[in-house]
SEMAR-447435 format. One record per residue (C-alpha): x, y, z. Coordinates in pm, whole numbers, padded with zeros to 5 digits, always signed. Layout:
REM SEMAR-447435
XYZ;...
REM end
This chain:
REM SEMAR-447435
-00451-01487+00794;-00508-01165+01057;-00322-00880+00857;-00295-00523+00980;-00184-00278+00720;-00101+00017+00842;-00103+00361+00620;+00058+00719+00630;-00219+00957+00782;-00122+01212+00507;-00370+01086+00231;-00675+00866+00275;-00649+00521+00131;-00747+00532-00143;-00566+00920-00226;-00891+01177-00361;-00632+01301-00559;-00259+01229-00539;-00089+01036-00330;+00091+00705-00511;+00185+00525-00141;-00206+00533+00004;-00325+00404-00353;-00102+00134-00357;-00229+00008+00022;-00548+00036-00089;-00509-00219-00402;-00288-00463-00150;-00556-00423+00092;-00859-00454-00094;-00700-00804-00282;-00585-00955+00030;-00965-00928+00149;-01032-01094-00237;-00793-01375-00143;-01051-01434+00156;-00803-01302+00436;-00904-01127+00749;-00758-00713+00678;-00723-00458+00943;-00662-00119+00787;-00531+00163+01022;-00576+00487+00791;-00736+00793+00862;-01147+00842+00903;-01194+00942+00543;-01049+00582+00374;-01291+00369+00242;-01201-00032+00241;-01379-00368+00215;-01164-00442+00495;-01198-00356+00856;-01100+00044+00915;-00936+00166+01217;-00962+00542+01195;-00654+00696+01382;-00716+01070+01225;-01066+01184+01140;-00930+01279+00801;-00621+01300+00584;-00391+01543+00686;-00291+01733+00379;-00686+01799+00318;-00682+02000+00716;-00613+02330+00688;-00557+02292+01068;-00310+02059+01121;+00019+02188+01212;+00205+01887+01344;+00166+01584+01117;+00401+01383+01355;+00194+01361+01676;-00061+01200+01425;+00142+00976+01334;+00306+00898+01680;-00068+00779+01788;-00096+00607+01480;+00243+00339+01635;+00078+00305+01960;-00262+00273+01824;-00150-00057+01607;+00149-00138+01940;-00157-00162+02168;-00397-00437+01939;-00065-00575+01758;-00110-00956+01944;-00438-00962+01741;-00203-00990+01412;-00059-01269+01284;+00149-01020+01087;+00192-00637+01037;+00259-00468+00731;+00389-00092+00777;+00397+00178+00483;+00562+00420+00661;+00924+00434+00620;+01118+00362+00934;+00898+00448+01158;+00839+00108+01319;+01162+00008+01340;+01224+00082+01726;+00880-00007+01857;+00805-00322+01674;+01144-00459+01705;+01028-00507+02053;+00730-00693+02024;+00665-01070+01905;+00421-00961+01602;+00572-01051+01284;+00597-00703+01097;+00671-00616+00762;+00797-00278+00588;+00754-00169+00217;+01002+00088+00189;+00813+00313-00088;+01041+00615-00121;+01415+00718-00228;+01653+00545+00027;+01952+00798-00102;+01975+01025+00152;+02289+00993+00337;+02075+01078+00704;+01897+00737+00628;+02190+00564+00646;+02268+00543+01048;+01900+00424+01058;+01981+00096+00841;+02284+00064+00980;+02103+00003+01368;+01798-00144+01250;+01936-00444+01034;+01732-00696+01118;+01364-00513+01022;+01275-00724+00740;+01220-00427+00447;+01029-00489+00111;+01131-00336-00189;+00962-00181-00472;+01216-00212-00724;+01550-00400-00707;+01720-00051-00818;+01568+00092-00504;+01803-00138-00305;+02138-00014-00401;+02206+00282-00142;+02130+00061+00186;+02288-00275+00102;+02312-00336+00508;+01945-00331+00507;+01760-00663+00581;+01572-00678+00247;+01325-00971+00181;+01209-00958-00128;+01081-00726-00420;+00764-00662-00525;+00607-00468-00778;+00338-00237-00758;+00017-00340-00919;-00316-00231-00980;-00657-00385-01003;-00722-00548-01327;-01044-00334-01434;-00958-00017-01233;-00812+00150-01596;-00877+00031-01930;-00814+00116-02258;-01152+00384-02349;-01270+00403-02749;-01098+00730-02800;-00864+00875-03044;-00550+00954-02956;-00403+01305-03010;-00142+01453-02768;+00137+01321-02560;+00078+01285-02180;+00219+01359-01883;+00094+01282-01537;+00195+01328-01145;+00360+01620-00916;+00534+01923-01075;+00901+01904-00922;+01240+01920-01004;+01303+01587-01032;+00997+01479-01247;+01098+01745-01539;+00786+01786-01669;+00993+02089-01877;+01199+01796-02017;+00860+01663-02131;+00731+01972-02278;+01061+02053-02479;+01015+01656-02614;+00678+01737-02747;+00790+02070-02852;+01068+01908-03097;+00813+01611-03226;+00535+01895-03343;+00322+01723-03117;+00097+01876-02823;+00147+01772-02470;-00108+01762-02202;-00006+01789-01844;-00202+01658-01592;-00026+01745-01258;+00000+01847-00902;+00154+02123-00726;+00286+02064-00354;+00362+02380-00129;+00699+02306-00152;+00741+02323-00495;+00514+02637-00524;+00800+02881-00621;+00989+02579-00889;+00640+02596-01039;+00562+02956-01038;+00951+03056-01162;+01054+02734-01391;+00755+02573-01540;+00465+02810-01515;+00604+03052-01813;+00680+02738-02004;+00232+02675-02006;+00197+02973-02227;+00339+02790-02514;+00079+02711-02773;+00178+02300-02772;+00138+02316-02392;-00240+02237-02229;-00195+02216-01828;-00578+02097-01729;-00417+02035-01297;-00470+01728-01052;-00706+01482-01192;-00909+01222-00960;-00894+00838-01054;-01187+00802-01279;-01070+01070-01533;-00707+00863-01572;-00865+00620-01832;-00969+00863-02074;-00646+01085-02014;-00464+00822-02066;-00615+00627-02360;-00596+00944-02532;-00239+00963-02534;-00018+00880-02836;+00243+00823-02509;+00301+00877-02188;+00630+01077-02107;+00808+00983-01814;+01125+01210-01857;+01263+01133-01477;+01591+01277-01345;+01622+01071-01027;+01646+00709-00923;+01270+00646-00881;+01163+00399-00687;+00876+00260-00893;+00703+00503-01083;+00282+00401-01063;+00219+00606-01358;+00400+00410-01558;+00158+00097-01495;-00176+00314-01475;-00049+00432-01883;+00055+00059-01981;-00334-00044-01827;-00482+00196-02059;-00277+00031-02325;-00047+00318-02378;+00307+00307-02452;+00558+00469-02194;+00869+00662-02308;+01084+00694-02010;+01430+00788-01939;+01664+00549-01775;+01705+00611-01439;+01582+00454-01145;+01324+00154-01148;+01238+00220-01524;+01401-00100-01683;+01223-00292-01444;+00897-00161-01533;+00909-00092-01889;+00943-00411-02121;+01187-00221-02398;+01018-00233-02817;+00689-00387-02590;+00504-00173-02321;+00735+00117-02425;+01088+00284-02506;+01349+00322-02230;+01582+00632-02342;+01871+00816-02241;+01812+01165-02294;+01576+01394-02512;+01718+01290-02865;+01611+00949-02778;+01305+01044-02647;+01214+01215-02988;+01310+00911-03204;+01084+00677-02967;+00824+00916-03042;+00870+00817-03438;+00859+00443-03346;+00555+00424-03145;+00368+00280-03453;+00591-00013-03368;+00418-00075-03020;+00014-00238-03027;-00174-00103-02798;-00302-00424-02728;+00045-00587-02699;+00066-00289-02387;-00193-00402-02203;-00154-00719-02223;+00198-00711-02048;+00014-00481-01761;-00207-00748-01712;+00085-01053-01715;+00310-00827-01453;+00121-00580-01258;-00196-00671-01147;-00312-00589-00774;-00386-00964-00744;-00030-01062-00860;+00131-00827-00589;-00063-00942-00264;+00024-01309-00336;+00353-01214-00355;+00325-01019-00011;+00169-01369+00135;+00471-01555+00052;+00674-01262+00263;+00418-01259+00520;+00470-01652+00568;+00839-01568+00555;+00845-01348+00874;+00590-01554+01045;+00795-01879+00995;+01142-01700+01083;+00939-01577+01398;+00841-01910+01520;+01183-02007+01423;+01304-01772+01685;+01063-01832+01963;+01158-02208+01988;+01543-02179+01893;+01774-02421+02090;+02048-02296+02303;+02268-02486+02494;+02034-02857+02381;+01691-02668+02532;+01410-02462+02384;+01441-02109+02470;+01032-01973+02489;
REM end
């Protein structure tokens, strides 16, 4: 199969640092090619891939001082991938809505994984007009504030099977891992360590617009002797983070979509204790690859029960549910969907004669 995937420009695929939507199109794009298909990436210069790379950008945009307008980028980006679409026997878009108009106009089978919170109420007009983009989900909780939308299916995120594993170290602090914002309540996570006696490392970024929660919320909270903040970590120091965590805290306070640190801990074999909100009963296999909890009380008693959970037991449930193999088959059988429904379209009868 011809597949064009087709990337935000704001991180390179794969992310030097953060950046949770470029990682995951780099693991669906690098195990399509393992599955022996035929992968077009359209990313910026700076992405690396066993596939074929069409550089729109020279490099990602939140890594250029000198970028100003990250749309026009992006607005190349569409008519880059309009212009070679016919190559394609199907196109898979990571960017939101932004294909909607375009595509819906052209006879390419596309695709959309939908990879961020669909609550906003300004989203709504969009799915109301464009009901008939087929949309992937991440989660089935993701769904819920755009039932109008032409969903196909769910699938998981997942990550290659050897990319983390669980390192010989001994475990001695409780973890927490991601962006530094509001809704991620990393001071939720510090005041959970706090109450189990326990120290907490924080491994985190910081995004300009979250600069001043940081510097007037959480920032104070770093000078308590429990707290170690040690910043944004690349890939190849997540293993040993990780592994050396009695737990990973996951202490959410919005309805996230997926949550990819939650499979990068359970990889390492370490437990996740996250609050209930969002994807996180979807993810997290309750008394087996973690605790799911509803506030900070809970939080602290599933700290006293982690003895309960085998580390081994952890992993093994990563590798049953979220490998990066696992999730491209699953985006085949959607591909083959939208291709069939396609042809199905091209040849359909009216009035007793094919309409091509």
């Amino acid at each position: 199969m011809r597949i064009a995937q087709v990337a935000p420009l704001t991180e390179s695929v794969p992310p030097k640092l953060y950046g949770g939507t470029e990682r995951v199109v780099s693991y669906i794009t690098e195990a399509l090619v393992d599955l022996g298909h035929d992968v077009t990436l359209f990313a910026s210069g700076d992405s690396k891939t066993s596939g074929k790379l069409e550089a729109v950008w020279p490099r990602a945009l939140r890594l250029d001082p000198g970028i100003r307008d990250r749309i026009a980028p992006h607005m190349l980006l569409m008519e880059r991938v309009r212009r070679v679409a016919d190559q394609f026997d199907v196109i898979h878009f990571h960017m939101d809505y932004y294909s909607f108009s375009l595509f819906g106009r052209q006879e390419t089978p596309f695709i959309t994984t939908l990879h961020g919170r669909l609550d906003l109420p300004e989203q709504q007009p969009v799915f109301d007009v464009f009901n008939n983009a087929a949309v992937v989900s991440i989660s089935d909780n993701q769904r819920h504030p755009l039932p109008q939308a032409k969903w196909l299916t769910t699938v998981y995120h997942g990550l290659p099977e050897k990319l983390y594993t669980p390192q010989p170290v001994e475990q001695g602090y409780l973890a927490f891992l991601g962006r530094i914002s509001p809704e991620k309540r990393v001071d939720t996570a510090i005041r959970i360590a706090g109450k189990c006696g326990m120290k907490i490392r924080i491994a985190a970024k910081i995004d300009a617009a979250d600069r001043e929660y940081f510097e007037n919320e959480i920032k104070p909270l770093f000078s308590l002797p429990h707290v170690e903040y040690i910043g944004e970590i690349a890939d190849q120091d997540k293993a040993a983070f990780l592994s050396g965590a009695h737990a990973l805290l996951f202490p959410i306070d919005w309805p996230e979509p997926f949550g990819l640190v939650m499979i990068e801990a359970m990889a390492c074999g370490t437990p996740v204790i996250a609050f209930n909100r969002g994807s996180v009963p979807e993810v997290i296999d309750e008394g087996i690859s973690g605790f799911v909890v509803e506030d900070e009380i809970g939080a602290v008693a599933a700290v006293n029960r982690l003895n309960t959970l085998p580390r081994e037991r952890v992993r093994k449930q990563f590798e049953a549910r979220f490998t990066s193999r696992r999730m491209a088959e699953q985006y085949v059988d959607a591909y083959n969907t939208v291709i069939r429904a396609q042809k199905r379209a091209r040849f359909k009868v009216v009035d007793g004669a094919p309409n091509t």
